[in-house]
C-alpha positions as CSV (number, residue, x, y, z in Angstrom):
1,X,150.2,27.0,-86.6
2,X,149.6,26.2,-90.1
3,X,149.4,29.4,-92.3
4,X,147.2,28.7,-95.5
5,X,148.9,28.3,-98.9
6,X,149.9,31.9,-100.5
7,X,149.6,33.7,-97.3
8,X,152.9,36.0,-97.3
9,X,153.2,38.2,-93.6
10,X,155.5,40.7,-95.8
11,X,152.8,41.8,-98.7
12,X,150.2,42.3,-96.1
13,X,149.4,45.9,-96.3
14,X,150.5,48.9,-93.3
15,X,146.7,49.9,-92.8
16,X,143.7,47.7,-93.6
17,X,141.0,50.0,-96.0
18,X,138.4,51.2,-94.4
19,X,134.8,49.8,-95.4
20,X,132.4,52.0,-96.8
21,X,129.8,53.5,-94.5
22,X,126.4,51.5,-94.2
23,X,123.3,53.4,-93.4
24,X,122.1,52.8,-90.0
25,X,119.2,50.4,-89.8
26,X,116.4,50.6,-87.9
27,X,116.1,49.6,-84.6
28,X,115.1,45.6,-83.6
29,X,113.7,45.3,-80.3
30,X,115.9,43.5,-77.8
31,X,114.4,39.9,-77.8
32,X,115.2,39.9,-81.5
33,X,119.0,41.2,-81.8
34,X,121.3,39.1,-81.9
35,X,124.2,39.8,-79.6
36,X,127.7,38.6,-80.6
37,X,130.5,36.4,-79.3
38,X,133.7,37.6,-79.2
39,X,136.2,34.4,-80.4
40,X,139.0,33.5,-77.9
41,X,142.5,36.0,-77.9
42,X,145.3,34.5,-80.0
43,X,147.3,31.8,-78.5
44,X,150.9,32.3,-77.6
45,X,152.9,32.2,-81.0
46,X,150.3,33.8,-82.6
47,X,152.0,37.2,-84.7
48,X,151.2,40.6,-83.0
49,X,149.4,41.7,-86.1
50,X,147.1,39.2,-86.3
51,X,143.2,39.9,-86.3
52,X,140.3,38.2,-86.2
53,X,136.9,38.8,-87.6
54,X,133.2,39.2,-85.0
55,X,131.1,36.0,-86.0
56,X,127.5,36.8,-86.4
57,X,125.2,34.2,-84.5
58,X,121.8,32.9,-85.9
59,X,118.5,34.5,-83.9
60,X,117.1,31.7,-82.7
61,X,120.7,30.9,-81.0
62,X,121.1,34.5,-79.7
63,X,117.3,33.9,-77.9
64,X,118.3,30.8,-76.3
65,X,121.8,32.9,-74.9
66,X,119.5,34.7,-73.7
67,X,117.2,32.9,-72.0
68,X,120.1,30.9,-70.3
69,X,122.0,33.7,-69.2
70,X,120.6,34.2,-65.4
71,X,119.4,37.3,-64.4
72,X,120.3,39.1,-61.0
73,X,118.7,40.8,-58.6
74,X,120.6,44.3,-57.6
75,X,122.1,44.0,-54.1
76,X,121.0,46.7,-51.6
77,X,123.9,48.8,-50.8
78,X,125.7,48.8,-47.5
79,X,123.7,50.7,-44.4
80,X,120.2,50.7,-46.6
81,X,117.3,48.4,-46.5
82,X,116.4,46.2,-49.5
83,X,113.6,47.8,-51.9
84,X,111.0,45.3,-52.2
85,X,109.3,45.2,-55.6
86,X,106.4,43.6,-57.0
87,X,106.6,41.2,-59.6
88,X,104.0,39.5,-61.7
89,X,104.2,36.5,-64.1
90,X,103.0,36.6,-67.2
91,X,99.3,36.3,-67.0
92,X,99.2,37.2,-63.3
93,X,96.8,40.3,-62.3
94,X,94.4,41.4,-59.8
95,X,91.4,40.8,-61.2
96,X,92.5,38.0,-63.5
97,X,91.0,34.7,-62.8
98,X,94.0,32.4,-61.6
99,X,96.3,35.2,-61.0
100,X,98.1,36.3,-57.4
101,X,99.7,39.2,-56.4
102,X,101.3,40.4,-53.5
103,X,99.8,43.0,-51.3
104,X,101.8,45.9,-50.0
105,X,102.7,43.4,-46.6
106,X,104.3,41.2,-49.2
107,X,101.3,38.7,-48.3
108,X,99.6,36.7,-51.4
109,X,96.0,37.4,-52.4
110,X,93.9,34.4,-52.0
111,X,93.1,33.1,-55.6
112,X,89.3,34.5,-56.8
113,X,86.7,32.3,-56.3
114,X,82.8,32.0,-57.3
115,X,81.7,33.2,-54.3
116,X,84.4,36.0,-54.0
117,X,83.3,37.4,-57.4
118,X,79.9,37.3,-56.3
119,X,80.5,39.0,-53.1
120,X,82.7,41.9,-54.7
121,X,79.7,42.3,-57.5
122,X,77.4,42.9,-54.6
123,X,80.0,45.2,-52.9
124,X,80.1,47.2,-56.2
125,X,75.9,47.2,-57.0
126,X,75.4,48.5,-53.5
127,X,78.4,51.3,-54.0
128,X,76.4,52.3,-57.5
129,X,72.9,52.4,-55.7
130,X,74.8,55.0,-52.9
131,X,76.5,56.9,-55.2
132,X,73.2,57.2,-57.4
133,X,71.3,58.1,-54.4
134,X,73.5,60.9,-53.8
135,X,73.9,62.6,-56.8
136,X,69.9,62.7,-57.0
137,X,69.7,64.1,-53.6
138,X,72.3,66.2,-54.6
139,X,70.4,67.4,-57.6
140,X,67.3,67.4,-56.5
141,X,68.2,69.3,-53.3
142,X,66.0,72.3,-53.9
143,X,62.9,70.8,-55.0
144,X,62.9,68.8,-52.0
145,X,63.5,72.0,-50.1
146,X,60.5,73.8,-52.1
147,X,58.4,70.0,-51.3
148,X,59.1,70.5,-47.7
149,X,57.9,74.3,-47.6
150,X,54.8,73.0,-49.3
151,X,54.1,70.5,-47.0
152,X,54.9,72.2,-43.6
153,X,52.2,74.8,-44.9
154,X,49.5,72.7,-45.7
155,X,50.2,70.7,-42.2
156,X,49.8,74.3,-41.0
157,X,46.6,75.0,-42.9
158,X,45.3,71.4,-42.1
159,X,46.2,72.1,-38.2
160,X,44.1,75.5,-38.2
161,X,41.4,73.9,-39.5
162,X,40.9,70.9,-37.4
163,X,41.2,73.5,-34.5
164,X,38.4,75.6,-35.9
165,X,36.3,72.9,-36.3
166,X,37.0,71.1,-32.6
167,X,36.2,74.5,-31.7
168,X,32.9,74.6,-33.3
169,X,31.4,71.2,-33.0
170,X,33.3,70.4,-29.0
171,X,31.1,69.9,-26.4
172,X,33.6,71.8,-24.3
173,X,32.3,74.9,-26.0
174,X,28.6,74.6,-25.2
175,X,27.1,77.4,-24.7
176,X,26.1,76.9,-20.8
177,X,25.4,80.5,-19.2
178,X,23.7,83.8,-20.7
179,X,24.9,87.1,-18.6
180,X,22.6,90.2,-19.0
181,X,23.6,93.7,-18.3
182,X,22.7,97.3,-19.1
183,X,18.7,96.5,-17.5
184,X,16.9,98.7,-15.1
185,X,13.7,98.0,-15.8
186,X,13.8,95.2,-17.6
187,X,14.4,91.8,-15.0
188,X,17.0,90.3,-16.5
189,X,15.5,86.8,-15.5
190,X,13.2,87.6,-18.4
191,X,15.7,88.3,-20.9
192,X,17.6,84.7,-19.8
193,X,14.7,82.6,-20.1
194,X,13.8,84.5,-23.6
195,X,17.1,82.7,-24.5
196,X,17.3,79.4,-23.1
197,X,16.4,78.0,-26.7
198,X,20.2,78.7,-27.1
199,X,21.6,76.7,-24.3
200,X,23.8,73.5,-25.4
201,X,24.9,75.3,-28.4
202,X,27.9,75.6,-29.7
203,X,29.1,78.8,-29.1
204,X,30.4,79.4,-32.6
205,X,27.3,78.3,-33.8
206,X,24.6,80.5,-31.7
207,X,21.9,81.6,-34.0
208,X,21.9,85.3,-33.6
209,X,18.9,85.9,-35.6
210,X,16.8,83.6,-33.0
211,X,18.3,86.0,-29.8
212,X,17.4,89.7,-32.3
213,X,13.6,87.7,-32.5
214,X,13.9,86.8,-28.8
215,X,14.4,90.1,-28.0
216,X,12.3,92.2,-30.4
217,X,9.5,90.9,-27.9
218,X,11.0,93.4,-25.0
219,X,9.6,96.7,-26.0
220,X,11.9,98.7,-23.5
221,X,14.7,97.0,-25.4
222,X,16.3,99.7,-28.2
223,X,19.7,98.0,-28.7
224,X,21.9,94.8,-27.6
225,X,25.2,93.6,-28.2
226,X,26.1,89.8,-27.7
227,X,29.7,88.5,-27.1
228,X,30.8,85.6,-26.7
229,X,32.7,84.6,-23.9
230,X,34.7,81.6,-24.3
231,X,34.3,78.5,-23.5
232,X,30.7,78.5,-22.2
233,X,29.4,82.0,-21.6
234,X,27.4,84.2,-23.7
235,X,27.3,87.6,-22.8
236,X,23.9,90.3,-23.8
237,X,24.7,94.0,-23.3
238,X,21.1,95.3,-23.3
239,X,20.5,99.4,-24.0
240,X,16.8,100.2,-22.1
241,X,14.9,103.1,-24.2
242,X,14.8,106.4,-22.5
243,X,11.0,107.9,-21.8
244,X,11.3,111.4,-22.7
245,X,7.7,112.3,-22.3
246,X,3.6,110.7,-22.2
247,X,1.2,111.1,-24.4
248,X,-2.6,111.3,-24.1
249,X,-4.3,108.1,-24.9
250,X,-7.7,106.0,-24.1
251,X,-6.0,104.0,-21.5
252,X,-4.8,107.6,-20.2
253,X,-1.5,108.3,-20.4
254,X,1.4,106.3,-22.8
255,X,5.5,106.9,-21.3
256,X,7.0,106.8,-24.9
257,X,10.8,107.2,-25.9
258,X,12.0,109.5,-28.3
259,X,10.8,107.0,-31.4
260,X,7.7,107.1,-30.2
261,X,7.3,103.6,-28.5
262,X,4.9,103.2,-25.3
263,X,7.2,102.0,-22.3
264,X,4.6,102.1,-20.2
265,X,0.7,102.7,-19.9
266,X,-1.3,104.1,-17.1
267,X,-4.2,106.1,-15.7
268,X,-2.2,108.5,-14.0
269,X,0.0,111.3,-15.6
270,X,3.9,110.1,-15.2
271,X,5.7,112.3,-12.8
272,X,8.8,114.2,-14.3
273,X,7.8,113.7,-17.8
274,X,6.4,116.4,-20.2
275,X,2.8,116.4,-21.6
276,X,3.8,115.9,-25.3
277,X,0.7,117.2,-27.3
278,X,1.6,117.1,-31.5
279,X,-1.0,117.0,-34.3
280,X,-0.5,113.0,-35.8
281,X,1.1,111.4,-32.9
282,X,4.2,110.0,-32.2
283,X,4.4,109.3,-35.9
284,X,3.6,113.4,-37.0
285,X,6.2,115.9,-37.7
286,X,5.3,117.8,-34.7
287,X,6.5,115.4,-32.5
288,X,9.6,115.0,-34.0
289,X,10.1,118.8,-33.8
290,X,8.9,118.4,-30.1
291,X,11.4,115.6,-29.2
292,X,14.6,117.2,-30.7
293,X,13.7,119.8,-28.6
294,X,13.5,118.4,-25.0
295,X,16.4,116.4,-25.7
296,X,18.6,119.5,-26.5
297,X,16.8,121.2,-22.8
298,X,19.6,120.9,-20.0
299,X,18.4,119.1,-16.6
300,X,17.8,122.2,-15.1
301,X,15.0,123.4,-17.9
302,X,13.9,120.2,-18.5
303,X,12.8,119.5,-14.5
304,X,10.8,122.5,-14.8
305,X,9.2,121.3,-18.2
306,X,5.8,121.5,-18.1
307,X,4.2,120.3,-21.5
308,X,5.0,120.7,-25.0
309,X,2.7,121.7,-28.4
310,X,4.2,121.3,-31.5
311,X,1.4,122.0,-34.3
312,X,4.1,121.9,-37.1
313,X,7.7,121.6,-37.8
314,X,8.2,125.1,-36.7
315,X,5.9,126.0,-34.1
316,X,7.2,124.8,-31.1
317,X,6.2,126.1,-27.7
318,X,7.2,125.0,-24.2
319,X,5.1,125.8,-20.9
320,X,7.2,125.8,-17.9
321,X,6.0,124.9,-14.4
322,X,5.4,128.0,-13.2
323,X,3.2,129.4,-16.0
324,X,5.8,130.9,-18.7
325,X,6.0,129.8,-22.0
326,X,9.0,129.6,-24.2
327,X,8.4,130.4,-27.7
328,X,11.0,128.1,-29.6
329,X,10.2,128.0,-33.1
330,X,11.5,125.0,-35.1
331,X,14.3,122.8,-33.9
332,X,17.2,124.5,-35.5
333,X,20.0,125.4,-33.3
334,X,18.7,123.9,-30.3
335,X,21.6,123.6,-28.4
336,X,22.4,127.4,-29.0
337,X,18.8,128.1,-27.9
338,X,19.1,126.0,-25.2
339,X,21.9,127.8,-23.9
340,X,20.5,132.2,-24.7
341,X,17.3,130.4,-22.8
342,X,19.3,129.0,-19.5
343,X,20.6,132.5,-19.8
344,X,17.2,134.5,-19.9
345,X,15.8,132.3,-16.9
346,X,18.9,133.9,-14.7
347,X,18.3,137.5,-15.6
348,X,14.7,137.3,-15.3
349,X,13.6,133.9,-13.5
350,X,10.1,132.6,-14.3
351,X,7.1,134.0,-12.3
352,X,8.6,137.7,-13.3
353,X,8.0,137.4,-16.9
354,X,5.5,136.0,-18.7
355,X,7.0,134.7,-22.5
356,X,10.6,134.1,-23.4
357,X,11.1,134.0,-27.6
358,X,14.3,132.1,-28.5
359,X,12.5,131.7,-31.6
360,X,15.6,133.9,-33.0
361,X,18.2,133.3,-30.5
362,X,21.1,136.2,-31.3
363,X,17.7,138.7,-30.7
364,X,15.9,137.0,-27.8
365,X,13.0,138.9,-26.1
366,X,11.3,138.7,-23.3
367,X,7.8,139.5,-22.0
């Protein structure tokens, strides 16, 4: 080889100088570094000490290196199965038109079509309505539970009413039959056929002001009670008035009840019934004093009651049927006088005295 002219082996100094220190640059990404070739080892006959210097390529030759230098795929090792990876060209995605990938099979999407896109955009409307749908249900939860409670009430309110008002306006509750009870002298034929305006009715709907009317016409009558007896019976629970003595009039004798009402009317005296003989009538003081009287007399007394004068409030004077009188004075206590006079008639029975004064009833005296 050639050495160039002035080159002397024997001045060439024992260590080469070192260079100064550069500060470090910053880094270049790889596709722009430049990588370096490494010139060929010194030929045989070249001296032992000689060097050579790194020779710095041009970028643009270090990219095309690059781009021709092949690249490998890694080699499994021995005993383990190959890793399959998924690669993607530049440009290649999903969702990108024109773009495959690979599916975890290894298979090849199909590439996206029209029709594809228009498919997977109704896929994803009809996945928004649902999820929508959901999260208002799921907000709305308790106001459709409060909705519901207000609804199953007024389906139960509307229910009740429709049944009160089949139940008023049905034939099926006509009012058919009328049962009387509670009459002994009154026929209860009478009382039916007083009410017969009131068959065909509704039941709900019987005018109970027409059957007090009806009735008012039955003198005997002093109280009723009606029930009704689903679906077609109405029932009249009748309470007769209770003669409690006769009065004189011009048609002879009057059976009247305790308020004074005739019962009955005839020539002839009633048997078992009291003359009552008061000052007024049935509508003067006396004869209320005389009433409250024989209705506090027990059975015994009273079958023996022969007539009663009351001339006031507080004169009140019985004759028994044997002739004695009973001087009672006003109707105060009546019960207890009732009782000191039961007593009297055992100690001294009537025909051995003439007059028994209850008038004051812890001092009684008799004649």
């Amino acid at each position: 080889m050639k050495r160039p002219p002035g080159f002397d082996p024997a001045a060439r100094p024992a260590t080469r100088p070192t260079p100064p220190k550069r500060a470090p640059e910053p880094a270049q990404p790889p596709a722009a570094s430049a990588p370096t070739r490494s010139t060929a080892p010194p030929r045989a006959g070249a001296g032992s000490d000689a060097a050579t210097e790194p020779i710095t390529l041009p970028a643009a030759t270090a990219a095309a290196d690059a781009q021709a230098t092949p690249r490998t795929t890694p080699q499994p090792a021995a005993g383990k199965k190959p890793r399959f990876t998924r690669t993607a060209s530049r440009g290649d995605s999903t969702g990108s038109p024109g773009g495959t990938a690979a599916d975890a099979s290894g298979a090849a999407e199909p590439p996206l079509t029209a029709r594809t896109a228009r498919a997977r955009l109704r896929a994803a409307r009809r996945a928004r309505k649902q999820y929508e749908r959901s999260e208002v249900r799921r907000f709305t939860s308790r106001s459709r539970r409060r909705r519901n409670l207000w609804i199953a009430a007024a389906a139960t309110v509307a229910a009740l009413v429709a049944f009160v008002l089949v139940g008023v306006f049905s034939p099926l509750m006509a009012l058919r039959t009328i049962e009387v009870t509670g009459t002994s002298r009154i026929p209860a034929a009478d009382v039916v056929a007083a009410l017969d305006g009131q068959l065909g009715t509704p039941l709900p709907l019987v005018d109970l002001s027409e059957v007090k009317r009806e009735l008012s016409e039955f003198s005997l009558i002093r109280s009723f009670v009606t029930e009704s007896r689903p679906p077609d019976t109405l029932v009249v629970r009748i309470v007769e008035r209770e003669p409690i003595g006769a009065i004189t009039s011009a048609a002879g004798f009057d059976l009247v009840d305790a308020a004074g009402v005739v019962i009955t009317s005839g020539a002839e005296r009633p048997a078992g019934y009291p003359i009552i003989t008061a000052p007024g009538g049935a509508s003067g003081a006396g004869f209320q004093a005389a009433v409250a009287v024989v209705g506090a007399l027990p059975d015994g007394i009273r079958a023996q009651l022969d007539s009663v004068t009351a001339a006031t409030k507080d004169d009140v004077t019985l004759t028994l049927a044997g002739g004695a009188r009973v001087v009672w004075g006003n109707a105060e206590r009546s019960e207890y006088k009732a009782v000191v006079l039961a007593a009297l008639i055992v100690s001294h029975p009537v025909g051995s005295v003439t007059e028994y004064d209850v008038s004051s009833p812890d001092s009684a005296v008799v004649r």
